[in-house]
C-alpha positions as CSV (number, residue, x, y, z in Angstrom):
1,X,135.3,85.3,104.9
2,X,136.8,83.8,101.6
3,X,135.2,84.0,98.7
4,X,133.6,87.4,98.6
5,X,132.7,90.2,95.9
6,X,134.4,93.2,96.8
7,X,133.9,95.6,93.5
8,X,130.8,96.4,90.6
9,X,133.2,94.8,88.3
10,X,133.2,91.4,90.1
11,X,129.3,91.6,90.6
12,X,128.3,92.4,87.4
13,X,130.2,89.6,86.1
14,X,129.0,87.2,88.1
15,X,124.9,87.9,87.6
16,X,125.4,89.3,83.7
17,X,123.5,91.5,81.9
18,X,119.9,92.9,83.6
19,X,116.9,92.1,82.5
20,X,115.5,94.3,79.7
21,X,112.1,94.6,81.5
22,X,113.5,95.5,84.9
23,X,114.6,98.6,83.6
24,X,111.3,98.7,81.6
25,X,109.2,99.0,84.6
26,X,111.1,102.1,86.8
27,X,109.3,105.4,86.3
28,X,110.3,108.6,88.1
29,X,106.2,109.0,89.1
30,X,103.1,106.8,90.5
31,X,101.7,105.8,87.2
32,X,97.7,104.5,87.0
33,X,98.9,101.1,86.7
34,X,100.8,101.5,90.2
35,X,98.5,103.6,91.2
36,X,95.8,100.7,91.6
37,X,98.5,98.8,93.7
38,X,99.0,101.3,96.0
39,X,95.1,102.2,96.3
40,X,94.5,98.2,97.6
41,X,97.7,97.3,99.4
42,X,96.9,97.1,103.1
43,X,100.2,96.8,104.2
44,X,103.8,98.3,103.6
45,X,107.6,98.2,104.8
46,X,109.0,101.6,105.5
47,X,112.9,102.0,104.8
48,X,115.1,104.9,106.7
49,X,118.4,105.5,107.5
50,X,120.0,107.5,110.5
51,X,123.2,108.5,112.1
52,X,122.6,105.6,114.1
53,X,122.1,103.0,110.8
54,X,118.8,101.5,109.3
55,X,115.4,100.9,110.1
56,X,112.3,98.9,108.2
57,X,109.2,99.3,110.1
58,X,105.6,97.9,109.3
59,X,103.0,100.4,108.6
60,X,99.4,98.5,108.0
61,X,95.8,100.0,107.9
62,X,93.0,99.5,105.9
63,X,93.7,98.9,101.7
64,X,94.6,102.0,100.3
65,X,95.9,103.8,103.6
66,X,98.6,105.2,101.6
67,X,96.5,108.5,99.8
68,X,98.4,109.4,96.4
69,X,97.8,112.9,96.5
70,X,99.4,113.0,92.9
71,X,101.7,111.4,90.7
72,X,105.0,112.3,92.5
73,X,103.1,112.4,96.3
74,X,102.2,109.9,98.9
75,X,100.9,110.5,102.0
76,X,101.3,107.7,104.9
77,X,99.6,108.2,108.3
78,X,101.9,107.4,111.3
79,X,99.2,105.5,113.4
80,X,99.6,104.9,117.6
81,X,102.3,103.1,118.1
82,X,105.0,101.8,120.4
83,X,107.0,105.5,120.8
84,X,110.5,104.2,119.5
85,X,109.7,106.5,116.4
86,X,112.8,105.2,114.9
87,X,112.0,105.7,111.4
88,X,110.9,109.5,112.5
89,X,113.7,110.0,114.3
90,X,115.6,108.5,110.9
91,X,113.7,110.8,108.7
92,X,114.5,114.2,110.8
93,X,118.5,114.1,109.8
94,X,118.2,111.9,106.3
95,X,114.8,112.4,104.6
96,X,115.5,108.8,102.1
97,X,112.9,106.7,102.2
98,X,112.3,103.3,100.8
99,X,108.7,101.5,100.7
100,X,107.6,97.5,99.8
101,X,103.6,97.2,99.3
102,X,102.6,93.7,100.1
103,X,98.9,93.1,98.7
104,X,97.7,89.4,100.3
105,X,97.6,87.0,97.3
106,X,99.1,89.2,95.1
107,X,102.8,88.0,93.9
108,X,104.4,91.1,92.7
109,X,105.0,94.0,95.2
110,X,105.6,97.2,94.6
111,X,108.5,99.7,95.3
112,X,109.0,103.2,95.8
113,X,111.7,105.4,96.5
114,X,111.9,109.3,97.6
115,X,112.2,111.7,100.3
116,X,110.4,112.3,103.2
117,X,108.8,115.2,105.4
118,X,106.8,114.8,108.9
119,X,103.5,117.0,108.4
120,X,101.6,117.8,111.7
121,X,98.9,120.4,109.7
122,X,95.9,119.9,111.3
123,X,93.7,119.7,108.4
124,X,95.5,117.0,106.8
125,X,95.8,115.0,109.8
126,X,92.4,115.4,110.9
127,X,91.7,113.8,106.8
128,X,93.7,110.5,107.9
129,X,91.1,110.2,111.4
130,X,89.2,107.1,112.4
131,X,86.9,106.6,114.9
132,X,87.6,110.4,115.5
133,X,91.5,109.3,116.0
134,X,94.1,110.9,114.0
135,X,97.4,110.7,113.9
136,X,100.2,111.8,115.3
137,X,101.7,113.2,112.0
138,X,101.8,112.3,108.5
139,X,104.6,111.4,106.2
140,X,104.8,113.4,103.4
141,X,106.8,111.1,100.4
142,X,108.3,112.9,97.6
143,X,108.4,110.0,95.1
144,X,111.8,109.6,93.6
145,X,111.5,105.7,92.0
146,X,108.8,103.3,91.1
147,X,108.5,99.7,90.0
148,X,107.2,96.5,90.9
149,X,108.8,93.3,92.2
150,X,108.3,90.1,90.2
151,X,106.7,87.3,92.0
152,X,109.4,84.5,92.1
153,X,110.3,85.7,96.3
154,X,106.5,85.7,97.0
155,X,106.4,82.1,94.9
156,X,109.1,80.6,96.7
157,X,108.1,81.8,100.2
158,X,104.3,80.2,99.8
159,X,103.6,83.9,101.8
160,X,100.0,83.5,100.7
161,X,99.7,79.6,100.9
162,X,97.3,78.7,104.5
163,X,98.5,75.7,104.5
164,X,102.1,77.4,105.2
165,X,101.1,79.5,107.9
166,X,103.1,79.1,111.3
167,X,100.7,78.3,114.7
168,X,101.0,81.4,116.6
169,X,101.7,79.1,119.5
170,X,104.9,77.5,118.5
171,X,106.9,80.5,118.8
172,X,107.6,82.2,121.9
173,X,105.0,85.2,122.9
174,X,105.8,88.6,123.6
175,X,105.3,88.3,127.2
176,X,107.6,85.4,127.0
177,X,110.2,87.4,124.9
178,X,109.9,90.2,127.1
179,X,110.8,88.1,130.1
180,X,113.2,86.6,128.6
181,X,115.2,89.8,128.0
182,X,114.8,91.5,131.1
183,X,117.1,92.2,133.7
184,X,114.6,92.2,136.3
185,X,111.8,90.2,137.0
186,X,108.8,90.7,134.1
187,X,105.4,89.0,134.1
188,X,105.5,87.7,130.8
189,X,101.9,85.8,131.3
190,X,100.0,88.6,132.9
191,X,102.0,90.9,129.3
192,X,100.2,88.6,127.0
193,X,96.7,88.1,129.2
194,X,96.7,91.6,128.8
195,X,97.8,92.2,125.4
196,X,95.0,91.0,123.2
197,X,92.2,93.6,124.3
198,X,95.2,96.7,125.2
199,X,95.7,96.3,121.3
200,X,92.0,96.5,120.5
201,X,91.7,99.4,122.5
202,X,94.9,101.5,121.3
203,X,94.6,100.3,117.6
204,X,94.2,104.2,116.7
């Protein structure tokens, strides 16, 4: 491909000189002020890397489901999922983690870097349980970096505008994608008859 940036040299030239307030708003620990973003966000994007590459995986409970236990720890419950476990697996060889916080209507985010550790004590999983469910295990995030996104991606996206949501309908289910992909024959309508009330009853 023609055209490309190959060194820092090249890159820093072509975007100039950063933004006074972007290096501002890094701290080394969860501030109050990121605190209260953390304590409301009801969703996040988890970061890992592997021997095998990189992995982002959705993690989404209730606002707040990340606990900061203090300044420098989060905790994030690993709830029922799917079994991959790719950003466990990730996390067991390279403990760098990366996370986004997405709080609906909100336009900055919030970022955090550190390391990782997959806690299985009992009475700190049995402290993440919900309708007497707990998890697996929980992450325990040694926090590294902190700052907040600005809002122009969330701005130009419309991600909070209803008028810009997508129908569900006019992109191919999973039953469909599922049956698309298989070798073998798959019942991609009785996958998505079913799916609905199998995800009700395996939430956690």
């Amino acid at each position: 491909m023609p055209d490309t940036i190959t060194t820092l040299p090249e890159l820093e030239a072509l975007y100039g000189e950063i933004n006074k307030g972007s290096l501002l708003k890094e701290t080394d620990r969860i501030v109050p002020e990121y605190r209260a973003f953390i304590e409301v966000a009801p969703f996040v994007a988890l970061a890992t890397r592997g021997p095998e590459g990189l992995d982002c995986s959705p993690r989404g409970d209730g606002p707040g489901f990340v606990r900061v236990k203090d300044e420098k720890t989060l905790l994030l419950p690993d709830r029922r999922g799917n079994n991959r476990i790719d950003s466990l697996r990730n996390i067991v060889r390279d403990p760098s983690v990366a996370l986004l916080f997405l709080i609906p209507g909100i336009g900055e985010t919030l970022r955090v870097n550190g390391r990782a550790v997959i806690s299985v004590e009992p009475a700190l999983l049995d402290s993440f349980a919900i309708d007497g469910k707990a998890p697996k295990s929980v992450l325990a995030i040694t926090v590294e970096a902190v700052f907040f996104q600005c809002a122009r991606a969330i701005l130009r996206s419309e991600l909070w505008n209803p008028d810009k949501h997508v129908a569900r309908g006019s992109l191919p289910s999973a039953g469909q994608i599922l049956a698309a992909l298989s070798p073998e024959r798959f019942d991609g309508e009785a996958y998505d008859k079913a799916l609905p009330e199998r995800q009700k009853t395996t939430l956690y």
